[in-house]
C-alpha positions as CSV (number, residue, x, y, z in Angstrom):
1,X,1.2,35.1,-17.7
2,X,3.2,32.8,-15.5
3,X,0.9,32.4,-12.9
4,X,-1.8,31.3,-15.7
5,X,0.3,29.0,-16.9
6,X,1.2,27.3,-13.6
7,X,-2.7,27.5,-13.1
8,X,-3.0,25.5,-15.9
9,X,-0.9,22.9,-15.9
10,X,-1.9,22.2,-12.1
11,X,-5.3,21.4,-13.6
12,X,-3.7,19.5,-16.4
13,X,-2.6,17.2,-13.6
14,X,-5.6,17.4,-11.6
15,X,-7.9,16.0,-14.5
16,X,-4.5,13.6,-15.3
17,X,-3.7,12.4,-11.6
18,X,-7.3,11.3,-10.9
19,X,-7.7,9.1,-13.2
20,X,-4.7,7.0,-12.6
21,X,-5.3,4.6,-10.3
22,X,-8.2,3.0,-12.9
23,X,-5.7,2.5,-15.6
24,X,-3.7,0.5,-13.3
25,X,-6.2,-1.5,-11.2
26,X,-6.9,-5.0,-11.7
27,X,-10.2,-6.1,-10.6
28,X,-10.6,-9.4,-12.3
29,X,-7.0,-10.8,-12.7
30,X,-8.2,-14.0,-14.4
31,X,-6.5,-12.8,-17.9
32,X,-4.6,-10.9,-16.3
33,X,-1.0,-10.2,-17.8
34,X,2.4,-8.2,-16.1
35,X,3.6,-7.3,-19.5
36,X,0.5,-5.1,-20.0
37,X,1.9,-2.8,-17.7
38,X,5.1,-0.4,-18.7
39,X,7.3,-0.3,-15.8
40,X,8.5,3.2,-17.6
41,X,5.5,4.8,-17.8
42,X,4.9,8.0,-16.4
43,X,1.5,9.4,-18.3
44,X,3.3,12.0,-20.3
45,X,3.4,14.0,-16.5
46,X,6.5,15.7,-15.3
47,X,8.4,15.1,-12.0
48,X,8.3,18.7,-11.0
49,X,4.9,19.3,-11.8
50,X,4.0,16.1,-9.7
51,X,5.6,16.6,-6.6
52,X,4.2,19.9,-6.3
53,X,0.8,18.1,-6.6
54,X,1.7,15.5,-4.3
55,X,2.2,18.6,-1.5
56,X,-1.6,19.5,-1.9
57,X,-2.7,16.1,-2.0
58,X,-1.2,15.0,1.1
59,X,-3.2,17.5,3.4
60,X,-6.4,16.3,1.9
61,X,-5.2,12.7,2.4
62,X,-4.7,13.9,6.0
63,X,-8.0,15.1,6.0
64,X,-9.8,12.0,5.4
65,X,-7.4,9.9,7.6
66,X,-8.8,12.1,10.1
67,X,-12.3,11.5,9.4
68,X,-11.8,7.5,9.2
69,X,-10.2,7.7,13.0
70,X,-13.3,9.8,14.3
71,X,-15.9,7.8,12.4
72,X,-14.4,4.5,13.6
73,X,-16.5,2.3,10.9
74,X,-13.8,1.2,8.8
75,X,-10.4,0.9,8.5
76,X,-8.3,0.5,5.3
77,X,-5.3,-2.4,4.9
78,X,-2.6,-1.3,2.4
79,X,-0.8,-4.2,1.2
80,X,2.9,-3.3,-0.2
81,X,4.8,-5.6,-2.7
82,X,7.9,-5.0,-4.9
83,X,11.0,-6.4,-5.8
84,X,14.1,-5.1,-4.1
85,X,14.5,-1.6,-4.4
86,X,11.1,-0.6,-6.1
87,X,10.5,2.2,-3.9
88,X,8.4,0.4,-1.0
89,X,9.9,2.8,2.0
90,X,10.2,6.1,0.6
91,X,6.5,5.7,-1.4
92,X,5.1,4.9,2.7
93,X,7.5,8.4,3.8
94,X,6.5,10.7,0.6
95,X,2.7,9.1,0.5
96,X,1.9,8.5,3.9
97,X,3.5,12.2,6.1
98,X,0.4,13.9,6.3
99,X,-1.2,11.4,8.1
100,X,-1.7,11.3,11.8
101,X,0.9,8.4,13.3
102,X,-1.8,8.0,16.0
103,X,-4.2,6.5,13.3
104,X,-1.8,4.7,11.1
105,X,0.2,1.6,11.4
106,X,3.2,0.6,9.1
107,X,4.3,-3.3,9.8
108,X,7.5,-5.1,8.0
109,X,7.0,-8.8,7.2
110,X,10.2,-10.2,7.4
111,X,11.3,-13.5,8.0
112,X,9.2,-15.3,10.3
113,X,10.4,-16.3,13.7
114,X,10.1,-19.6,15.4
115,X,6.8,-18.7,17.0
116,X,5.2,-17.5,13.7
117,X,6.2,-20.6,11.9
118,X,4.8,-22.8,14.7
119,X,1.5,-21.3,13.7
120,X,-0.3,-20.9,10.4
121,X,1.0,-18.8,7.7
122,X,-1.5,-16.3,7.9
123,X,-1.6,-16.6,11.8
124,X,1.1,-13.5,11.8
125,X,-1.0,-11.6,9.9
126,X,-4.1,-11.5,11.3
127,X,-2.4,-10.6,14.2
128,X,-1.4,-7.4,12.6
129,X,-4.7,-6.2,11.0
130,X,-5.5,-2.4,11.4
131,X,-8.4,-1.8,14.0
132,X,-11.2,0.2,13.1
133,X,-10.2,3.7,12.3
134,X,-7.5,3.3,11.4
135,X,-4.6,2.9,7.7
136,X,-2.7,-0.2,8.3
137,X,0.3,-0.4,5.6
138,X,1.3,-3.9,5.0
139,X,5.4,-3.2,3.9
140,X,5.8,-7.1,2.1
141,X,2.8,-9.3,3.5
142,X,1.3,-12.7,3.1
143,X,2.0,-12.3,-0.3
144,X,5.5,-12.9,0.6
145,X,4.1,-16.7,1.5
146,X,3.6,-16.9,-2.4
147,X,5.8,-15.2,-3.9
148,X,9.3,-15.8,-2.0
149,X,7.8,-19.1,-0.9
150,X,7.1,-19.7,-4.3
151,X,10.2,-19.2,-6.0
152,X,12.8,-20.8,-3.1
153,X,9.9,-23.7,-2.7
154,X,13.2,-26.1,-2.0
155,X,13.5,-24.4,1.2
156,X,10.0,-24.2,2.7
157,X,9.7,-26.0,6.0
158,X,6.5,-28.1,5.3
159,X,6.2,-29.7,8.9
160,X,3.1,-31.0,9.2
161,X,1.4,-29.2,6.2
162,X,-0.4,-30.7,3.4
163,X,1.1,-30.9,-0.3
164,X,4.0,-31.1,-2.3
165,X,5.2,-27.1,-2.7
166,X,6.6,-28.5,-6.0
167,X,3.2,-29.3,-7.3
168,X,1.4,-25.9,-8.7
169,X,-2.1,-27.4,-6.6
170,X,-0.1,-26.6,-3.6
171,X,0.3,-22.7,-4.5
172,X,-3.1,-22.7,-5.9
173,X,-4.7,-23.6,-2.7
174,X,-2.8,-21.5,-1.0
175,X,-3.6,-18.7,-2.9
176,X,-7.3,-19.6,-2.4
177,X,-6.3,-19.6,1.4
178,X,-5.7,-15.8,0.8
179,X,-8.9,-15.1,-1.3
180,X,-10.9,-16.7,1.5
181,X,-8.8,-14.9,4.0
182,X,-9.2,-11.4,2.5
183,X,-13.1,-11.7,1.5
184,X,-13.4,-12.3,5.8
185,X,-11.5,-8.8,6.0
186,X,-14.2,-7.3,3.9
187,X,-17.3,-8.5,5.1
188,X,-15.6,-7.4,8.7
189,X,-15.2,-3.4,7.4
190,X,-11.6,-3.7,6.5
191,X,-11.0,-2.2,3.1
192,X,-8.3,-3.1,1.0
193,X,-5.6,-2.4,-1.3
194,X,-3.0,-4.0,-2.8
195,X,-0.1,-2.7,-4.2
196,X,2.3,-3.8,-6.7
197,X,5.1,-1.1,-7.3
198,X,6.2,-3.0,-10.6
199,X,9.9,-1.6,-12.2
200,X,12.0,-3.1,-14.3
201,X,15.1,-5.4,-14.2
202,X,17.3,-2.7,-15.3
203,X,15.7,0.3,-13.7
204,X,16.6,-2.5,-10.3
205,X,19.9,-2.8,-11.3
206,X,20.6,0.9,-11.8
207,X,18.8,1.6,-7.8
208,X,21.4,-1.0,-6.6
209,X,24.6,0.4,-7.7
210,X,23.5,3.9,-6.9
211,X,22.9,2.2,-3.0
212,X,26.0,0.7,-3.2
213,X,27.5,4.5,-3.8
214,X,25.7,6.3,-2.0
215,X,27.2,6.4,1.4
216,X,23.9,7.4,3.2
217,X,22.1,4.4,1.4
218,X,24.8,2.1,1.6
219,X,23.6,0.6,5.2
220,X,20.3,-0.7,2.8
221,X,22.8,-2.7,0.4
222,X,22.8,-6.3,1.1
223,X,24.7,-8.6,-1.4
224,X,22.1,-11.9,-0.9
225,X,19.8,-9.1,-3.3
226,X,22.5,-9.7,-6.2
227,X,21.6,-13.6,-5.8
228,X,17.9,-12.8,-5.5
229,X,18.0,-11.0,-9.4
230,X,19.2,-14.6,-10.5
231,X,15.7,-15.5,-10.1
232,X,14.2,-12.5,-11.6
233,X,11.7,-14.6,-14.3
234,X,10.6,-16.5,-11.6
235,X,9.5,-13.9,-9.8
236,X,7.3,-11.9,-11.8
237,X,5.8,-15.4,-12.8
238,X,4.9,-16.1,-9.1
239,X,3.6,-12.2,-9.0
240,X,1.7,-12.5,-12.1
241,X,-0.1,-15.8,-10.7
242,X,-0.8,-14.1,-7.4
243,X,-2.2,-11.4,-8.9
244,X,-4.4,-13.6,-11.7
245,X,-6.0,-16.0,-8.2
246,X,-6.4,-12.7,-5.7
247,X,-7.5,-9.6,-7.5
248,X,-11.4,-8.9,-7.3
249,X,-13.6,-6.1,-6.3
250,X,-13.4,-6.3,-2.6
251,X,-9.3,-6.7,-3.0
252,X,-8.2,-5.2,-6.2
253,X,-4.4,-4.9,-7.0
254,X,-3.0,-1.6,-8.1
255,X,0.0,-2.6,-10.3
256,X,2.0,0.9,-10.5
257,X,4.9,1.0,-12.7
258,X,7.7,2.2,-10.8
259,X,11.1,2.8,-12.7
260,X,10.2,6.8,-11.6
261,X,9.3,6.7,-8.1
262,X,7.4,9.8,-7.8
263,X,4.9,8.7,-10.3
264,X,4.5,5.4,-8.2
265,X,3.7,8.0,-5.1
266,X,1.2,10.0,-7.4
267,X,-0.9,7.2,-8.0
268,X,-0.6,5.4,-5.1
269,X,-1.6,8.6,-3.5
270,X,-4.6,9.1,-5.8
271,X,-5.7,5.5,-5.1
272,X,-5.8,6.0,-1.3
273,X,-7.6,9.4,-1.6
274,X,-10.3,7.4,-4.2
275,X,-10.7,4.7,-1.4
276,X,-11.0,6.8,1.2
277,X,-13.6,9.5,-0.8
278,X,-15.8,6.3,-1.7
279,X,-16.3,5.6,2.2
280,X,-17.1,9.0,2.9
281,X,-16.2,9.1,6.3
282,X,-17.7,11.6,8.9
283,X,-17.5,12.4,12.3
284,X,-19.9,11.4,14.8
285,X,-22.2,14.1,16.0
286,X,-21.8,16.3,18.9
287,X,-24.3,14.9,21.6
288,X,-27.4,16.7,22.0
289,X,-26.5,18.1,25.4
290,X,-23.4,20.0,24.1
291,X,-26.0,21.1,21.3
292,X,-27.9,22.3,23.7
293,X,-25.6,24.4,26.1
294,X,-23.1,26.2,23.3
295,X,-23.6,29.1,25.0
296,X,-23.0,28.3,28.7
297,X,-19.6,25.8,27.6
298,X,-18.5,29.1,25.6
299,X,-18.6,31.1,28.8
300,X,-17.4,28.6,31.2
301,X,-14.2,28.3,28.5
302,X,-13.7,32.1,28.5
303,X,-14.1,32.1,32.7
304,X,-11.5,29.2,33.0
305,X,-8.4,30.0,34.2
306,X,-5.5,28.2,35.4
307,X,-4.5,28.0,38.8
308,X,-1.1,29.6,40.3
């Protein structure tokens, strides 16, 4: 009787977990609205239940990882945005373990150096584009350019740009820089998906204090992130904006409500598996010559032996 039931509800959350990510993807962000999404929600599922999915999952996520490094067609860009503490480096650890490190690449966009801002914005980026083959995570991005930018405008170093960052055309083209920037990445092979781990302001504040005492966490705690939730409005205005000007079908945003972390991973986890299914990735063949001679490479294996 218990092993029926276990059966049952792992099903349950099979037909559930599958068909999360389309509840939360925004193709067309044109109306597009942040309040639409519950940062609480959690599908009715159960944290237990889920993370014993999540354990399957990850294997078959490995799977096609695999498959995308030995087609080398395509390669998949996973861009990562939150507000502090939303969950952005344990979703990559609990999402992204069963993958092979040889065909993934995980880059931090912090604050750019002297070099980088003697360039283009994007110039950094580009730069840091997964090759074929291979998952590139994005952990913050260009978005960052938008968003942070955005809200600390005062502050941006303009030298020799055009426009007035306190004028909304300013943000507006640079947003369209993105779109234009991203629909290159597509016609190139480079899939992507942007992420939005979305939690609330007091689901933020309760992560904070539990940093602040928690002694193994407490390294993360930086007090310029108490100044930071001074600008909260501002914020998920400048998120809800870049999300309205840059979600469409070739780069759709996944906006993942986040107060419970492990239902963030489940459908961030479902989302990647989706993409990766919809490519359907395959090995290349064996060559005809190995075709050909099975049998004599079988026995020249067996015969081999290593020398003294």
């Amino acid at each position: 009787m218990v092993l029926q039931w276990i059966e049952k509800v792992t099903e349950l959350t099979l037909s559930v977990a599958r068909k999360l990510p389309g509840h939360y993807l925004v193709r067309d962000g044109r109306d597009f609205e942040l309040k639409s999404v519950n940062p609480g929600d959690h599908a009715g599922l159960h944290k237990g239940h889920v993370e014993a999915w999540l354990s399957k999952r990850r294997a078959h996520l490995g799977e096609l990882q695999e498959r995308l490094a030995s087609e080398h067609r395509h390669s998949l860009l996973v861009v990562l945005q939150g507000m502090d503490g939303a969950g952005k480096d344990s979703l990559i650890l609990n999402v992204m373990t069963g993958m092979n490190p040889q065909g993934t690449k995980v880059v931090s966009f912090k604050k750019p150096s002297d070099i980088e801002l003697s360039h283009d914005f994007l110039w950094r980026v580009h730069m840091a584009i997964p090759g074929r083959g291979q998952v590139g995570v994005f952990n913050r991005s260009h978005y960052e350019d938008v968003l942070v930018a955005r809200v600390h405008a005062d502050t941006l170093n303009t030298n020799g740009m055009r426009g007035d960052p306190k004028k909304p055309e300013f943000w507006d083209h640079r947003l369209q820089d993105i779109c234009d920037f991203e629909a290159y990445l597509s016609r190139q092979g480079i899939h992507i998906l942007k992420v939005m781990l979305h939690m609330s302001a007091d689901c933020q504040q309760e992560r904070l204090l539990r940093r602040l005492h928690r002694p193994d966490k407490r390294w993360k705690f930086d007090e310029s992130d108490l100044a930071e939730r001074q600008f909260w409005p501002d914020y998920q205005s400048a998120y809800e904006k870049a999300i309205r000007a840059t979600a469409c079908e070739h780069a759709p945003w996944l906006v993942v409500p986040s107060n419970k972390k492990w239902f963030s991973r489940l459908v961030v986890m479902e989302a990647l598996i989706e993409k990766l299914e919809s490519l359907s990735p395959e090995p290349p063949p064996p060559s005809p010559e190995i075709l050909e001679n099975l049998g004599r490479l079988e026995a020249k294996i067996k015969a081999s032996k290593i020398p003294d």
